[in-house]
ChimeraX commands (.cxc) that place a marker at each C-alpha (Angstrom):
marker #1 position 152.64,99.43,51.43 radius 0.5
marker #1 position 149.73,99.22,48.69 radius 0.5
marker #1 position 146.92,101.65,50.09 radius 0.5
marker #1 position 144.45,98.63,49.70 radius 0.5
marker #1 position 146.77,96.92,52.39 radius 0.5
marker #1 position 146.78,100.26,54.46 radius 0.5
marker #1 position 143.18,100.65,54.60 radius 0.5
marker #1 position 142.58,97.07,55.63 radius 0.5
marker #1 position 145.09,97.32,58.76 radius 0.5
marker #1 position 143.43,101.14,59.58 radius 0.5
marker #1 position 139.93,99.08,59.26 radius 0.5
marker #1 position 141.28,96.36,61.80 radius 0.5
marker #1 position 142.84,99.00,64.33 radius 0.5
marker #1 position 139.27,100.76,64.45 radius 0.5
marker #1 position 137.42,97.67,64.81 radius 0.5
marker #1 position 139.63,96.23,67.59 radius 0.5
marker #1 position 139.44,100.31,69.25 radius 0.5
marker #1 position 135.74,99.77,69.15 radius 0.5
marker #1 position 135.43,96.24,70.34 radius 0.5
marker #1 position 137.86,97.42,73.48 radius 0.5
marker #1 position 135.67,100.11,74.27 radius 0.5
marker #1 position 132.89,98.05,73.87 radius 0.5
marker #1 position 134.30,95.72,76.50 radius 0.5
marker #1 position 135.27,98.61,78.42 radius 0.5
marker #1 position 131.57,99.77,78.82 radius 0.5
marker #1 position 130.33,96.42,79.63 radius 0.5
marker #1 position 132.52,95.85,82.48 radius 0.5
marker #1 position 131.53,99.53,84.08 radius 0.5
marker #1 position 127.74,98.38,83.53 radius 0.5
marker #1 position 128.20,94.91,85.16 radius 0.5
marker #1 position 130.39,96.41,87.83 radius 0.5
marker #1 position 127.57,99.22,88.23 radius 0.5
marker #1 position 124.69,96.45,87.73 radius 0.5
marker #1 position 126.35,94.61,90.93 radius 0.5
marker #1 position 126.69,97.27,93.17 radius 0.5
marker #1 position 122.78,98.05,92.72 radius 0.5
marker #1 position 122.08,94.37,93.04 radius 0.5
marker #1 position 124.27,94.75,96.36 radius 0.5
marker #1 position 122.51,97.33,97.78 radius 0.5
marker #1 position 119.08,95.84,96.38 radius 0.5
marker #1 position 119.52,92.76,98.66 radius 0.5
marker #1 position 120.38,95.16,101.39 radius 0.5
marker #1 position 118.15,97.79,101.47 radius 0.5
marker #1 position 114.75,95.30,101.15 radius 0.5
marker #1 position 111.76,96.30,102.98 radius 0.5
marker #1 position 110.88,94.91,106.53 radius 0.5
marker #1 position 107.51,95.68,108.60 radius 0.5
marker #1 position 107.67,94.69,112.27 radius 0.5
marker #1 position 104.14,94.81,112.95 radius 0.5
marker #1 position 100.35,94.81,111.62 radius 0.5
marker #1 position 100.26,98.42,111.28 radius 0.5
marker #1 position 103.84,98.90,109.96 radius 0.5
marker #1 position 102.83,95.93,107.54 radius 0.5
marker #1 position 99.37,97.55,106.21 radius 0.5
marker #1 position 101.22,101.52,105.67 radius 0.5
marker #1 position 103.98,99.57,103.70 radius 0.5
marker #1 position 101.89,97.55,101.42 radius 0.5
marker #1 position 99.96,100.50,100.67 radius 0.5
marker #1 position 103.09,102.20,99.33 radius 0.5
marker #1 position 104.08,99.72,97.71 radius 0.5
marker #1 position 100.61,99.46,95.59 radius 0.5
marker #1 position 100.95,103.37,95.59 radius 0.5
marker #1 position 104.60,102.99,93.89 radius 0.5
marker #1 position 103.14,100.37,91.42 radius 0.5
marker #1 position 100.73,102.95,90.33 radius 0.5
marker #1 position 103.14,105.53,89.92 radius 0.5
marker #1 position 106.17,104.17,88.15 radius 0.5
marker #1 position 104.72,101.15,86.63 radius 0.5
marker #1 position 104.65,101.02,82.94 radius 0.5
marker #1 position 101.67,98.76,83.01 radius 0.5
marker #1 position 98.59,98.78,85.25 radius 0.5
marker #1 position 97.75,96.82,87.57 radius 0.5
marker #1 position 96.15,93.67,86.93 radius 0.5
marker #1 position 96.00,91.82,90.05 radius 0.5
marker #1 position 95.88,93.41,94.09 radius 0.5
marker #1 position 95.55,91.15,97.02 radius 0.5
marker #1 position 96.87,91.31,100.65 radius 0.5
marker #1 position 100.18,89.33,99.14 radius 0.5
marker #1 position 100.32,90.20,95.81 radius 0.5
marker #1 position 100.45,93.29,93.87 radius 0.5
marker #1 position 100.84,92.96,90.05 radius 0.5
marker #1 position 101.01,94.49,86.54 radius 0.5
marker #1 position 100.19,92.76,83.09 radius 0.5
marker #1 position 103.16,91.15,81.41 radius 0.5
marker #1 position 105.70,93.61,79.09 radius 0.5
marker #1 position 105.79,91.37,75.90 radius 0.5
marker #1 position 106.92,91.32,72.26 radius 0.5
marker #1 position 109.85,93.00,72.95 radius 0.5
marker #1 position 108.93,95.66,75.05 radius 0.5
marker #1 position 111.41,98.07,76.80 radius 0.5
marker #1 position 108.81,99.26,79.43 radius 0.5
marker #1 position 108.57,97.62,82.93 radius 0.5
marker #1 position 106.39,95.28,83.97 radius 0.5
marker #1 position 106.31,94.88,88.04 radius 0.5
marker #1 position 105.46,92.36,90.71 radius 0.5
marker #1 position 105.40,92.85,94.60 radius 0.5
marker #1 position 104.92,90.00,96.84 radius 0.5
marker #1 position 104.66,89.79,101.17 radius 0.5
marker #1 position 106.44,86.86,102.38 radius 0.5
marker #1 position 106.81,86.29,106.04 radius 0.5
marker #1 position 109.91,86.01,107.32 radius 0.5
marker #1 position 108.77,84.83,111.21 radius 0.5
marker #1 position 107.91,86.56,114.34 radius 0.5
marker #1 position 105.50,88.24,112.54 radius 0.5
marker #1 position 107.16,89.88,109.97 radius 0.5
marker #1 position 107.05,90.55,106.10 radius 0.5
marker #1 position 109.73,91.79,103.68 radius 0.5
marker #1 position 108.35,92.97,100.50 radius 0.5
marker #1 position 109.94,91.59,97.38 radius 0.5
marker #1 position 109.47,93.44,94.08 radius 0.5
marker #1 position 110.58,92.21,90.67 radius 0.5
marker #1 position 111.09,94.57,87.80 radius 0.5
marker #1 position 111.50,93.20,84.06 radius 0.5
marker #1 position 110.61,94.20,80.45 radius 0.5
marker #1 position 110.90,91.83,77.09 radius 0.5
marker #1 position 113.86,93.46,75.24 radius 0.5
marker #1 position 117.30,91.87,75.31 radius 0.5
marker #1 position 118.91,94.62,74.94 radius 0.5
marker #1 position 117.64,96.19,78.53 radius 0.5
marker #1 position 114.58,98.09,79.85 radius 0.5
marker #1 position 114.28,101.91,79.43 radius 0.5
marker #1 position 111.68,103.01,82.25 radius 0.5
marker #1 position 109.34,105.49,81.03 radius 0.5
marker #1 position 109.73,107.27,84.68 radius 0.5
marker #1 position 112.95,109.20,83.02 radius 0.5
marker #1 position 114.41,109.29,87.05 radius 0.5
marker #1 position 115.61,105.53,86.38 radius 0.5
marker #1 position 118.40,104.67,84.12 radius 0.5
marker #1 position 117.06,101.18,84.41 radius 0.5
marker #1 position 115.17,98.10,86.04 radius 0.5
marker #1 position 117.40,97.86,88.92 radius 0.5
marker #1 position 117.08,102.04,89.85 radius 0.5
marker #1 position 113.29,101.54,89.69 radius 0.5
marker #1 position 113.71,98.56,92.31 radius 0.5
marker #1 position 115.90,100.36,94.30 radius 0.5
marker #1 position 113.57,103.50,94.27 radius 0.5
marker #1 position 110.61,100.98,95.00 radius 0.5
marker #1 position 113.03,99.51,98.46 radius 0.5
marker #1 position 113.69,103.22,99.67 radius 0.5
marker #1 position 110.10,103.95,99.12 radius 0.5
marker #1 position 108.55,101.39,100.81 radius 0.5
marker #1 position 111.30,101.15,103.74 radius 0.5
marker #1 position 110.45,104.71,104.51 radius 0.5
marker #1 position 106.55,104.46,104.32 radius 0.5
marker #1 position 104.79,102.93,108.27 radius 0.5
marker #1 position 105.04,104.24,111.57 radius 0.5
marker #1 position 108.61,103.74,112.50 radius 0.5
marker #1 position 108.82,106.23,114.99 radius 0.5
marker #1 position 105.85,104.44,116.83 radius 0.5
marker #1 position 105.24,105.66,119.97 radius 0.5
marker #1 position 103.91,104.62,123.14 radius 0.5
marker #1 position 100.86,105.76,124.91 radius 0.5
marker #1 position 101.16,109.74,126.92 radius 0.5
marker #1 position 100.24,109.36,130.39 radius 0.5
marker #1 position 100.72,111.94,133.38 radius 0.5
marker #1 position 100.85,111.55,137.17 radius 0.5
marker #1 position 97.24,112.30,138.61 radius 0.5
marker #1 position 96.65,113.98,142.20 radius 0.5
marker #1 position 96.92,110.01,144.11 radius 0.5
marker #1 position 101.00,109.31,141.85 radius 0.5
marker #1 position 98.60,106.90,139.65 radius 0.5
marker #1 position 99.03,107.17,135.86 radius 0.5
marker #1 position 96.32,108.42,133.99 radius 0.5
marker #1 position 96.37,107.14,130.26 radius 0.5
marker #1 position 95.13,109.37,127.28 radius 0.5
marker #1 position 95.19,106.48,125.65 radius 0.5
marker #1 position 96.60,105.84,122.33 radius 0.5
marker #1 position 99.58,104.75,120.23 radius 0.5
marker #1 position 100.61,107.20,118.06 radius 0.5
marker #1 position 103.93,108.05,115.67 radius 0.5
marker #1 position 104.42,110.95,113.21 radius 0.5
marker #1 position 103.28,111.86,110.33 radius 0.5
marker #1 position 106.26,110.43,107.73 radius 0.5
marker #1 position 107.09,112.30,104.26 radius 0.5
marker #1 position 105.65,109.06,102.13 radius 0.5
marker #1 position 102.23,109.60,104.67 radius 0.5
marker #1 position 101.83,113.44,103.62 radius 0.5
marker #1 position 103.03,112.59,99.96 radius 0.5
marker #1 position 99.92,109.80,99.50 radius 0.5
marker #1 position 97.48,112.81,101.47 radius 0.5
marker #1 position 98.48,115.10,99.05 radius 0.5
marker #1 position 99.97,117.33,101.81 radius 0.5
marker #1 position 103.56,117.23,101.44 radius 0.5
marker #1 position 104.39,120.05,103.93 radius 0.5
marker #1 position 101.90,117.89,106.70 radius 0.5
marker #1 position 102.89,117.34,110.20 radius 0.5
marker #1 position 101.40,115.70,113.06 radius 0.5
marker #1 position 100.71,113.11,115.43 radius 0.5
marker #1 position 98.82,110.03,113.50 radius 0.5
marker #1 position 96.93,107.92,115.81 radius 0.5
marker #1 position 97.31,104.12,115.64 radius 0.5
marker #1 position 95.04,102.85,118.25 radius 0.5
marker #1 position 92.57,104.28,120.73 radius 0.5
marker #1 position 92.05,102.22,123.68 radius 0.5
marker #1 position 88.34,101.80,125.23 radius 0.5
marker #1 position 86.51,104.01,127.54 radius 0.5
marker #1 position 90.25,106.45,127.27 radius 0.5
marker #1 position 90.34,109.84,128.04 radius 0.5
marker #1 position 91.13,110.19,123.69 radius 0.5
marker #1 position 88.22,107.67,123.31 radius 0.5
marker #1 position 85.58,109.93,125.10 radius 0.5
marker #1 position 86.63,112.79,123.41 radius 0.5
marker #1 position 86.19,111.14,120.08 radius 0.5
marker #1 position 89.75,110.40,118.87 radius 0.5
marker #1 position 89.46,108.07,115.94 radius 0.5
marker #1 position 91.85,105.79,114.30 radius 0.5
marker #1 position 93.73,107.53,111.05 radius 0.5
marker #1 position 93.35,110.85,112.99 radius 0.5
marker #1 position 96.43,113.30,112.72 radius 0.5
marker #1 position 96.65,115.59,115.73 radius 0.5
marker #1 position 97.98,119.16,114.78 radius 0.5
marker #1 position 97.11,121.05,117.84 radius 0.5
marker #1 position 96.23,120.42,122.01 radius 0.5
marker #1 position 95.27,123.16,123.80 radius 0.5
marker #1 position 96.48,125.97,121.25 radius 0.5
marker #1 position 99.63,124.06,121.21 radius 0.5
marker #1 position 100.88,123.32,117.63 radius 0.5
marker #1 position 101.48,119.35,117.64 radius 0.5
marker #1 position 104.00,118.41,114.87 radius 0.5
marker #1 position 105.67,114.85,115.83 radius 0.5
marker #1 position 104.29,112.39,118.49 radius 0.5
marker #1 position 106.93,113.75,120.81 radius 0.5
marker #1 position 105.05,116.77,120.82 radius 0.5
marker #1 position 101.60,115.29,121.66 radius 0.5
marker #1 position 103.35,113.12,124.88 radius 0.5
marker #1 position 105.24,116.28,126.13 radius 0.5
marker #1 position 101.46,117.96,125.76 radius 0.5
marker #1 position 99.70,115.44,127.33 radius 0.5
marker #1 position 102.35,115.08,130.15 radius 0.5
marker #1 position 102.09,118.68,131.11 radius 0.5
marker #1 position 98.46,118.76,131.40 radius 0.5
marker #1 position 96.74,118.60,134.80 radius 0.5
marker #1 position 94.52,116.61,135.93 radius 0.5
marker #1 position 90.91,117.82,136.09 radius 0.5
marker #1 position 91.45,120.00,132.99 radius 0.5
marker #1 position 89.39,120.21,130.17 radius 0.5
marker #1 position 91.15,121.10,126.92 radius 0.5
marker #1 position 90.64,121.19,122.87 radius 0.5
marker #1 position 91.99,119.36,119.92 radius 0.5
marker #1 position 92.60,119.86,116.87 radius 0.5
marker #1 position 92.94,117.09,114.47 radius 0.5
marker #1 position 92.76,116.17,110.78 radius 0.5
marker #1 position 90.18,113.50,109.46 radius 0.5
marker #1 position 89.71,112.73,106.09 radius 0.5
marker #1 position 91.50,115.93,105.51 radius 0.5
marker #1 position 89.00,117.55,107.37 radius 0.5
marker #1 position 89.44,119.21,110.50 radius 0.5
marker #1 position 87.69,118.45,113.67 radius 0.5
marker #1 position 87.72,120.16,116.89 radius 0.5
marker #1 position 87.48,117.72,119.93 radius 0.5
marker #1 position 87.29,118.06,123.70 radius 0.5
marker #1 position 88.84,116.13,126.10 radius 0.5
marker #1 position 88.67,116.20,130.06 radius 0.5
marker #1 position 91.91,114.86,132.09 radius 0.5
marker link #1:1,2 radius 0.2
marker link #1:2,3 radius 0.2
marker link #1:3,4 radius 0.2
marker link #1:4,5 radius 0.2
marker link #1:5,6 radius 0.2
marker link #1:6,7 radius 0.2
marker link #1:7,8 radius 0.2
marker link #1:8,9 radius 0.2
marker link #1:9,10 radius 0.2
marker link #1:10,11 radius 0.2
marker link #1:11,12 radius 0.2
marker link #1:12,13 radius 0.2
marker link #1:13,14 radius 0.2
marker link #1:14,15 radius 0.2
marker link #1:15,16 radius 0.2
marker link #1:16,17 radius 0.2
marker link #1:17,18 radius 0.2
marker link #1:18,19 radius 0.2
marker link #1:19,20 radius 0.2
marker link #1:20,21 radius 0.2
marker link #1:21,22 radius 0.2
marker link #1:22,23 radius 0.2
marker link #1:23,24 radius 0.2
marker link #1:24,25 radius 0.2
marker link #1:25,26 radius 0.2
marker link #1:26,27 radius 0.2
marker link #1:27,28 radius 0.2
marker link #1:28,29 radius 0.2
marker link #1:29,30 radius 0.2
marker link #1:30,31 radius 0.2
marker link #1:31,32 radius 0.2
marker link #1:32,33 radius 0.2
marker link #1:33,34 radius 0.2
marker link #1:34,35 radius 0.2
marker link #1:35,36 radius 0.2
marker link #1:36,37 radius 0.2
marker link #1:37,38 radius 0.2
marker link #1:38,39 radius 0.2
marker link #1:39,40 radius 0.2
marker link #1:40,41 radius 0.2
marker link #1:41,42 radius 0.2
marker link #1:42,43 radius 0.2
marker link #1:43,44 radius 0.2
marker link #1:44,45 radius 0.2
marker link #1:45,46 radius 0.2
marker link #1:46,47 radius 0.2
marker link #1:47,48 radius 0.2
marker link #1:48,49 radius 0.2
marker link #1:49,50 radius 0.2
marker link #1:50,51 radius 0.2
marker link #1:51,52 radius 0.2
marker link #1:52,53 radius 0.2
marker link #1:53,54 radius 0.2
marker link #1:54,55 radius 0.2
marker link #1:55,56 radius 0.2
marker link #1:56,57 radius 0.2
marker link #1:57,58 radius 0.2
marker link #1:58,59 radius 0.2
marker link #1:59,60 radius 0.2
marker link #1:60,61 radius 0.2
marker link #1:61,62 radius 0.2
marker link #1:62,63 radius 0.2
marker link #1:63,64 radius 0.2
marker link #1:64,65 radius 0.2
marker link #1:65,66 radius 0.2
marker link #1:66,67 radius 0.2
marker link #1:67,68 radius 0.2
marker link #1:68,69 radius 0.2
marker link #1:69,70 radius 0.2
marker link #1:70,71 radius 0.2
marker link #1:71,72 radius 0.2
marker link #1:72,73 radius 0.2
marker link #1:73,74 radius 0.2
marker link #1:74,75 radius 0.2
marker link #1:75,76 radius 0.2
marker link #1:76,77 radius 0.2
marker link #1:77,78 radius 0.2
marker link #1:78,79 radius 0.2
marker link #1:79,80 radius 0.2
marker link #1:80,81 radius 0.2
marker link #1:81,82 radius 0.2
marker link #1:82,83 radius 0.2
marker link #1:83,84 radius 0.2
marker link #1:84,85 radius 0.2
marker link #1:85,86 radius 0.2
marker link #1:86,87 radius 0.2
marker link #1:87,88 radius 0.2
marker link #1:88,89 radius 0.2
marker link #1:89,90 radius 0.2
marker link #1:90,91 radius 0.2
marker link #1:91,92 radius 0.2
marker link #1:92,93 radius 0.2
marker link #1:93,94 radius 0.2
marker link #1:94,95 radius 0.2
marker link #1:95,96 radius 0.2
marker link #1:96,97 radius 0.2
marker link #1:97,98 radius 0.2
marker link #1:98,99 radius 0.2
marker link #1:99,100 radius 0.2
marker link #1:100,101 radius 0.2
marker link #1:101,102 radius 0.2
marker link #1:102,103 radius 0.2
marker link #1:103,104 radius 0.2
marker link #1:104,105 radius 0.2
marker link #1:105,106 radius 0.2
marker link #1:106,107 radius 0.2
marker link #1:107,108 radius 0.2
marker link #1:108,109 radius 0.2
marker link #1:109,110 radius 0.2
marker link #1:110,111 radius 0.2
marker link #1:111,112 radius 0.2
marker link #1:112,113 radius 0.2
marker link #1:113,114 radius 0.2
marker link #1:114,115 radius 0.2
marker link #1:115,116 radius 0.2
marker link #1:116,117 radius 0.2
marker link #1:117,118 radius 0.2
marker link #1:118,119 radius 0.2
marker link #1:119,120 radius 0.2
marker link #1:120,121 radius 0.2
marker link #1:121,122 radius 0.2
marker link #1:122,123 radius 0.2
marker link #1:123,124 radius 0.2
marker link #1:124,125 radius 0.2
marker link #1:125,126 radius 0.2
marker link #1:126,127 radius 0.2
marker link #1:127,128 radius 0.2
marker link #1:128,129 radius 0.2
marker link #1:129,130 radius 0.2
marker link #1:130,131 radius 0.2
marker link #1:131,132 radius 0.2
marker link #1:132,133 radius 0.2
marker link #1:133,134 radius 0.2
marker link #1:134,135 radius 0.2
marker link #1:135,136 radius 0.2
marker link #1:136,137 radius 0.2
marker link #1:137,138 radius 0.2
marker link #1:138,139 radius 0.2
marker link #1:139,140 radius 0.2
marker link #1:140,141 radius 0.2
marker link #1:141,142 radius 0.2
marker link #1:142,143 radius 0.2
marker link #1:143,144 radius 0.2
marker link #1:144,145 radius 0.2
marker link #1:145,146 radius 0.2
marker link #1:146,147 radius 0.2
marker link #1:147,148 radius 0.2
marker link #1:148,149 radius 0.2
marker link #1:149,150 radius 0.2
marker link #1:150,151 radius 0.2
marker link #1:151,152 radius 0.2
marker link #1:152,153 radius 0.2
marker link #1:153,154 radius 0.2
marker link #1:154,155 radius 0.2
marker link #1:155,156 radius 0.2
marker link #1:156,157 radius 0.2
marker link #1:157,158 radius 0.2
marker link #1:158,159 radius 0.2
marker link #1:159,160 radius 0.2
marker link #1:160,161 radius 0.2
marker link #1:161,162 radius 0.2
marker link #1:162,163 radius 0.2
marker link #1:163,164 radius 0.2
marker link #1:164,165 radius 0.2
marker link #1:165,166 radius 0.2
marker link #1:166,167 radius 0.2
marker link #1:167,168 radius 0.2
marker link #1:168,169 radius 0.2
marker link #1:169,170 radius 0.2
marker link #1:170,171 radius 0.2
marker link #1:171,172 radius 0.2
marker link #1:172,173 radius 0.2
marker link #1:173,174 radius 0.2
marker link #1:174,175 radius 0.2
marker link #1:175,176 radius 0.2
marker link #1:176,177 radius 0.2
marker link #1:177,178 radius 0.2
marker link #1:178,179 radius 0.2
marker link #1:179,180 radius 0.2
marker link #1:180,181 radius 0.2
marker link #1:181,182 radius 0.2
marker link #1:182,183 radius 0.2
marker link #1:183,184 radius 0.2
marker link #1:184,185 radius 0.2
marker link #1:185,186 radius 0.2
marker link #1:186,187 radius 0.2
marker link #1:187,188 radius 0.2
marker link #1:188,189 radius 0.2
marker link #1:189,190 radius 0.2
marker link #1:190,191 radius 0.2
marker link #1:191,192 radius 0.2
marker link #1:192,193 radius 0.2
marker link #1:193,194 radius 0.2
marker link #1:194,195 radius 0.2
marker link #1:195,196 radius 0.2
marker link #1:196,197 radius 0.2
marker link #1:197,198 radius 0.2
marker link #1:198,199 radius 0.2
marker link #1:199,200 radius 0.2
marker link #1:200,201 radius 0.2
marker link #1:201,202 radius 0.2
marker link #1:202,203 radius 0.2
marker link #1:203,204 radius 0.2
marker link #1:204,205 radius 0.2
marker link #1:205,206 radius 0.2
marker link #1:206,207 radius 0.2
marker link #1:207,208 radius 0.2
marker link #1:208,209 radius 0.2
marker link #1:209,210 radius 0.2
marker link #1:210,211 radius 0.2
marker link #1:211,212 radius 0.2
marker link #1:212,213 radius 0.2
marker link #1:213,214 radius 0.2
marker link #1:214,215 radius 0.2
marker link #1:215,216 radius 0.2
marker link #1:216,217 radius 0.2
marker link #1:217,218 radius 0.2
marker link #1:218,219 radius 0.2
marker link #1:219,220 radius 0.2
marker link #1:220,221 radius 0.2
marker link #1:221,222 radius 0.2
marker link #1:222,223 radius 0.2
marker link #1:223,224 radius 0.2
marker link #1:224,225 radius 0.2
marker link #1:225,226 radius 0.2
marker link #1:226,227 radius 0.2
marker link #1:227,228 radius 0.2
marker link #1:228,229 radius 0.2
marker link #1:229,230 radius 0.2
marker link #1:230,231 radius 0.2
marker link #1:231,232 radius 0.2
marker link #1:232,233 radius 0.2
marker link #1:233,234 radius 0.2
marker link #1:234,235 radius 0.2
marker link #1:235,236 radius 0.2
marker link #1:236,237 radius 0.2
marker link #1:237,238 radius 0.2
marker link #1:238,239 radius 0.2
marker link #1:239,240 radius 0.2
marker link #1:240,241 radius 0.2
marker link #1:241,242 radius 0.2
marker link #1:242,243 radius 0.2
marker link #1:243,244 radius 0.2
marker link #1:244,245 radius 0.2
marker link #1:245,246 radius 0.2
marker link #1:246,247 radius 0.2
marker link #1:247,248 radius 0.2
marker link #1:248,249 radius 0.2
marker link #1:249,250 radius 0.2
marker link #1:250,251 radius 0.2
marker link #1:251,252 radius 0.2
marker link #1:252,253 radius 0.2
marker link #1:253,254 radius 0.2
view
């Protein structure tokens, strides 16, 4: 065999071992590529109610800020989104819509895209791609809203009659402290203070984060019910709660 001939057929073997790894490669990225489409379609956000709805869209404008590659051009109870990745851009561009799904509740859809053909490369180096950054963006938001809500403490007064503190209330979730800054935070967030309540004449506001009730640490809403439900009535007692990141100390008389 002439070595012109050799070198031809050794040029042709290499070509073919590239173009099979080549394929290779692309069928582990599609393969990979479905699976986080899979779990994209599974894991998209939900809120169940007003409250839920508001703490989720204000991750979600939160996460835009963060990861986006782009600011934000346009913010509105229904939309969130950056300017357009063009001429041939590898960073992400991102959209978020709220569409109801009935019954009073949203799922958040987000789209992630850039303008290269050959795929995005997020600047946020924690995503290989478009479709981690979504998937990030769907465990974010999921997580984010009062989904340990809780219902209003009340204890037995002197007559068997239940006497309401009168709030809802859940705890204070890791995307909550994150957006506060306070990552190690723990508490009992207030929801809603019902009028002319024991909590509403002692000045419990809206947005408030319990931490303590009568020198008792308060870390969950579990803690503030068992509190409240072990306090007699006719007692006067303290709190201790965070507004604004600012503490206030409150009274309240059961």
């Amino acid at each position: 065999m002439s070595y012109d001939k050799e070198k031809k057929i050794i040029g042709a073997l290499i070509t073919f071992a590239v173009l099979l790894s080549t394929a290779e490669f692309a069928t582990a990225k599609s393969a990979e590529t479905l699976a986080k489409q899979a779990e994209f379609n599974r894991t998209i956000p939900i809120c169940t109610n007003e409250k839920d709805c508001t703490d989720k869209w204000d991750a979600a404008q939160l996460w835009v800020v963060h990861h986006a590659d782009f600011k934000i051009q346009t913010a509105t109870n229904v939309l969130i989104e950056t300017y357009n990745a063009t001429n041939g851009t590898t960073s992400l561009a991102v959209r978020v819509t709220k569409e109801p799904v009935g019954g009073g509740q949203y799922k958040f859809l987000v789209n992630v895209w850039c303008d290269n053909i050959f795929g995005c490369i997020p600047n946020n180096r924690n995503f290989d791609d478009e479709w981690d950054a979504a998937l990030d963006f769907n465990r974010t938001v999921g997580a984010a809203g009062q989904s340990n809500q809780s219902t209003d403490p009340a204890q037995t007064n002197a007559t068997g009659g239940k006497l309401r503190f009168g709030v809802s209330l859940g705890d204070v979730t890791p995307t909550i402290a994150t957006m506060l800054n306070r990552p190690d935070l723990k508490g009992a967030v207030i929801g809603s203070v019902s009028a002319d309540s024991i909590a509403d004449k002692a000045g419990v506001k809206v947005g408030d984060i319990l931490v303590a009730f009568d020198g008792r640490v308060i870390t969950s809403a579990k803690d503030l019910q068992e509190a409240v439900a072990a306090t007699q009535v006719g007692k006067s007692i303290s709190l201790s709660a965070l507004r604004a990141l600012k503490e206030v100390t409150l009274n309240a008389s059961f």
